[in-house]
C-alpha positions in Angstrom: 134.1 206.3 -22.0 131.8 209.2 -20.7 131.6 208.9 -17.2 127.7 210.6 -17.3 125.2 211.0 -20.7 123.5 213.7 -18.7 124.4 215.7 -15.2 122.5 218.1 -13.6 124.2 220.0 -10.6 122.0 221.9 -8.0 123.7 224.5 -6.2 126.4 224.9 -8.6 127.4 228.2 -6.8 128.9 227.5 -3.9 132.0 226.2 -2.7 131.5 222.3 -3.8 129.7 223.1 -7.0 132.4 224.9 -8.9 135.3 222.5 -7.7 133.3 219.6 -8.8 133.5 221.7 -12.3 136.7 221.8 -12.1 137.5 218.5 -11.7 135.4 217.5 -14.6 136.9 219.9 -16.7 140.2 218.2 -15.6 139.3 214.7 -17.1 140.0 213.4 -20.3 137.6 214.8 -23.2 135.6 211.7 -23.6 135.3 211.0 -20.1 133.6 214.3 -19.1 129.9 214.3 -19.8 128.0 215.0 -22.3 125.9 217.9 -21.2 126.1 219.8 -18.0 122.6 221.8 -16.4 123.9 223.9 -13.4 120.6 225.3 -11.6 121.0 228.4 -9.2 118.8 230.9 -7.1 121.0 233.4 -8.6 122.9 234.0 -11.8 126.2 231.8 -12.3 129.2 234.4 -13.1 131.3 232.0 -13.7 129.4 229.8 -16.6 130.9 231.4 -19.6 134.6 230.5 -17.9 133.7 227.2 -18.0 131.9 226.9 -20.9 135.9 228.5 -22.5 137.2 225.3 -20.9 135.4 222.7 -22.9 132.0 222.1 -21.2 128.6 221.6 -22.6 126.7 223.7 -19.7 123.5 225.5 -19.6 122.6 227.6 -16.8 119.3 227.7 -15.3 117.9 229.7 -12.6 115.3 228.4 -10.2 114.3 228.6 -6.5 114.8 224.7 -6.1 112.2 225.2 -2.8 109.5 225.7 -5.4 108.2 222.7 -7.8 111.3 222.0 -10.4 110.2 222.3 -14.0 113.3 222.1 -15.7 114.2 219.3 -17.9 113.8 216.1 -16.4 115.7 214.0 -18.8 118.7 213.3 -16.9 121.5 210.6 -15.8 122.6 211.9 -13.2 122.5 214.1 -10.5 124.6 216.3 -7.8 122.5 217.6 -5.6 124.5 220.6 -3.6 121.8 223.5 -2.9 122.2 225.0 0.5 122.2 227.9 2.6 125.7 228.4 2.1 125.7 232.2 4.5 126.2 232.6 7.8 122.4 232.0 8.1 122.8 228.2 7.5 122.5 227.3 10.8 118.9 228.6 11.3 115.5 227.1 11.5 114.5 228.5 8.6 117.4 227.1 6.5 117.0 224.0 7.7 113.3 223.3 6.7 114.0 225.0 3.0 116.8 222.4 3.1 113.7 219.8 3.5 111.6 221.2 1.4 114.2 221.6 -1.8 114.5 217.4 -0.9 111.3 216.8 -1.1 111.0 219.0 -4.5 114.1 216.8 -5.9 111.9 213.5 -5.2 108.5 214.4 -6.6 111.2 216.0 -9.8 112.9 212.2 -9.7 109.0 210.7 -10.0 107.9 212.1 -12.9 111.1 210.5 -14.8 111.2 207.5 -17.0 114.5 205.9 -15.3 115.6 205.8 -12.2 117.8 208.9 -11.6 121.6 208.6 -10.1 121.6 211.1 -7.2 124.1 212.4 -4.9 122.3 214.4 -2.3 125.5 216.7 -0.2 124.7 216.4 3.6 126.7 217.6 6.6 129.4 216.0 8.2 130.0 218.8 10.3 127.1 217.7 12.6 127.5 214.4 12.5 131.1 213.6 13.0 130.7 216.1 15.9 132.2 215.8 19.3 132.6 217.8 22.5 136.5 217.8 23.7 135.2 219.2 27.6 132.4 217.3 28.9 132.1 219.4 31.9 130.7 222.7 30.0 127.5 223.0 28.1 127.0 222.1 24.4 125.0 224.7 23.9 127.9 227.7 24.3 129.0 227.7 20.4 127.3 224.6 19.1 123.9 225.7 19.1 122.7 223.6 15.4 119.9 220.9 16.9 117.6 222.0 14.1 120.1 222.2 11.7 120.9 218.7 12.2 117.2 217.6 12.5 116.4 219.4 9.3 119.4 217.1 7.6 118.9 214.0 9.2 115.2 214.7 8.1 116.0 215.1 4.3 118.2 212.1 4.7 115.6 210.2 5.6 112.9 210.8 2.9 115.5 210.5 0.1 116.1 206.9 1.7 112.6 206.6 1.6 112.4 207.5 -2.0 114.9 205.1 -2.7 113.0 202.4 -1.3 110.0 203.4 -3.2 112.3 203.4 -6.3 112.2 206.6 -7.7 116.0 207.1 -7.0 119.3 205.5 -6.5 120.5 207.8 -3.8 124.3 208.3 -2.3 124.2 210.3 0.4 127.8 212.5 1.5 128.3 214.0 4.6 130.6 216.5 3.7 133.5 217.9 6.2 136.1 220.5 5.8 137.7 221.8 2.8 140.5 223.7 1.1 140.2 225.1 -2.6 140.4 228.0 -4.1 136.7 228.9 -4.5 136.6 229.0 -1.1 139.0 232.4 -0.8 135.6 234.4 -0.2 134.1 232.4 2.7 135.4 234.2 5.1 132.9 232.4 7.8 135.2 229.2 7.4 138.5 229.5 9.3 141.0 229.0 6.6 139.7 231.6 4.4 138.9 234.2 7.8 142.7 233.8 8.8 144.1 234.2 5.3 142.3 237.6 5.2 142.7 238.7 8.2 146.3 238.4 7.8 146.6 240.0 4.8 144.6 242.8 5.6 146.1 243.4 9.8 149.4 241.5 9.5 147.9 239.1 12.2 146.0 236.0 12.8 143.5 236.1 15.7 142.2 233.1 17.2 139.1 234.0 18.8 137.7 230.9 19.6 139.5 227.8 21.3 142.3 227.0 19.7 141.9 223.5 20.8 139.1 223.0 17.9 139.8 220.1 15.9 138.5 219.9 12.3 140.3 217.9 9.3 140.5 219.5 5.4 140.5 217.4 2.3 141.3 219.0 -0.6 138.9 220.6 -3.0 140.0 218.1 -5.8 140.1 215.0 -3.6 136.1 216.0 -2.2 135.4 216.4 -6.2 136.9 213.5 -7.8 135.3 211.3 -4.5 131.8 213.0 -5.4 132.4 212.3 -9.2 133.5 208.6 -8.1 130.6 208.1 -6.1 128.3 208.5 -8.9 129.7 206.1 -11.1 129.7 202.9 -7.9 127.0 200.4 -7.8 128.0 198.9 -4.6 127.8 201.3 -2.2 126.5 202.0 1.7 125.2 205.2 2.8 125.9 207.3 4.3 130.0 208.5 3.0 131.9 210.4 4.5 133.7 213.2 2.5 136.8 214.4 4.1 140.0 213.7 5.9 140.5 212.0 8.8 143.9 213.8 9.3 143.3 216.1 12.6 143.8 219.2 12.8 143.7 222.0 15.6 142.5 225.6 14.9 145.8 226.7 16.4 147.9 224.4 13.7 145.5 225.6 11.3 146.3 229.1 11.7 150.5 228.8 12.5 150.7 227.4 9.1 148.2 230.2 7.5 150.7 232.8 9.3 153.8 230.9 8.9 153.2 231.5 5.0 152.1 235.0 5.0 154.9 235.9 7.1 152.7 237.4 10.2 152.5 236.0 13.9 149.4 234.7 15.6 147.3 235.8 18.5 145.2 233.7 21.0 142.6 236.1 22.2 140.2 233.8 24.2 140.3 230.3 25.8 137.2 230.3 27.2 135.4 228.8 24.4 134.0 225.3 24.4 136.6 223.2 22.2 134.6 221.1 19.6 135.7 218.0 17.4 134.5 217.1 14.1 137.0 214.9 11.8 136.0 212.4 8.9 135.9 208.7 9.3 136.7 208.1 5.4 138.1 204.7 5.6 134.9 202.7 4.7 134.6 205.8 1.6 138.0 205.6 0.1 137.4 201.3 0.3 134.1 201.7 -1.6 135.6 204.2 -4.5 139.1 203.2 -4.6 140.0 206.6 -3.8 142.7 208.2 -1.1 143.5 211.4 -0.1 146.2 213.0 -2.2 147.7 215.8 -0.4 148.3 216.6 2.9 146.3 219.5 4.8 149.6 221.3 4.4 149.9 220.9 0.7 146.7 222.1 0.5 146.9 225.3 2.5 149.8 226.3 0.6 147.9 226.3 -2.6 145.5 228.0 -1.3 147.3 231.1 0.2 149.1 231.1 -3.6 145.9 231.0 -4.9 143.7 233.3 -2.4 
């Protein structure tokens, strides 16, 4: 059976976008949907790649901040559109983040049925912790507004819910590995696999006490995909592993497979924590996480 009549994917650039693509080009023929709209601020290189693979997709470009007069006359919904830079962390990200919310609601409004919507959120605040207690939060975690300007999206879409103009599944995402993720070199993964490729070392400049957890690309995908399809569901879910992981582990392994040796450069730096509690999500879809962080890292240096 299809699993969607109709899916429309915001943000199809980034990161989560394309290995959601990739998962649904890895399902069955008749389960993949029927027609694919990815919407982007800029053009989508890679559409024609997919579109060799099997998929129905059109491509649309749009400032999703602005009033959304595409095609309404969809099933479902991923909603993924984000300051993905190193600018996400800023005010100004934070209320377009808002305000591209709010445009997906008045969009959901004006449409006959009640749209299926996944709406990508940020585990990254949420699941956040400081390891020292004794040194201030604000040294390197700096993101109050980005995390107001999620919660606050959060919030209306729950609102919009109630007001039934949506059915809304809200996923704070955490850490990932994947291959589209090579190029994001603002992530750690991707920073030390570069860095020691192109200087034969790995420097840690930060604490390498940090603890962050990484679910695989196609886990994170197939768990979106899942959610979409579950009636009986509590928000919000939590999108990653729960398997922790230290920057310092993180970046051994990266060096241990390269063949270069790693270098601790500063101490000083206030160690944070932020690691998914994905119990309660892998109950509600049935779902588990399939490969270890280590599997995954090795696929990635292969594939980076």
């Amino acid at each position: 059976t299809i699993m969607f009549e109709s899916l429309l994917i915001t943000g199809a650039n980034g990161f989560v976008g394309q290995s959601v693509l990739d998962e649904i080009i890895s399902l069955p023929e008749g389960q993949r949907p029927s027609a694919i709209t990815i919407v982007t601020r800029r053009e989508f290189p890679n559409v024609n790649w997919f579109i060799e693979q099997g998929l129905n997709i059109t491509s649309v470009i749009a400032d999703l901040a602005e009033t959304w007069k595409f095609n309404r006359d969809f099933s479902h919904v991923i909603q993924l559109a984000a300051d993905g830079s190193i600018n996400a962390y800023s005010e100004a990200s934070s209320r377009e983040f808002v305000k591209i919310s709010e445009q997906l609601i008045q969009w959901c409004q004006l449409s006959k049925n009640a749209i299926e919507v996944f709406h990508a959120s940020s585990g990254a605040c949420f699941g956040y912790q400081v390891l020292d207690k004794s040194q201030s939060l604000s040294i390197e975690w700096n993101k109050e507004k980005f995390v107001k300007g999620r919660l606050q999206a959060e919030r209306i879409l729950k609102n919009a819910q109630d007001d039934g103009n949506l059915n809304l599944r809200i996923g704070r995402l955490y850490s990932f590995l994947g291959r589209h993720i090579a190029t994001k070199v603002q992530y750690a993964a991707p920073s030390f696999a570069t860095m020691a490729k192109r200087d034969g070392v790995v420097r840690i400049t930060g604490s390498p006490a940090t603890v962050r957890s990484y679910l695989d690309a196609s886990d994170m995908a197939d768990w979106i995909l899942k959610s979409l399809i579950e009636t009986k569901y509590k928000n919000p879910l939590s999108i990653g592993s729960s398997t922790e992981v230290t920057i310092l582990e993180l970046a051994n392994e990266v060096a241990r497979l390269i063949g270069v040796e790693v270098e601790v450069e500063s101490t000083l730096a206030q160690p944070d924590r932020y690691v998914a509690d994905n119990e309660e999500t892998m109950t509600t879809l049935g779902v588990r996480e399939t490969k270890t962080w280590k599997e995954s890292i090795i696929e990635f240096i292969e594939n980076s």
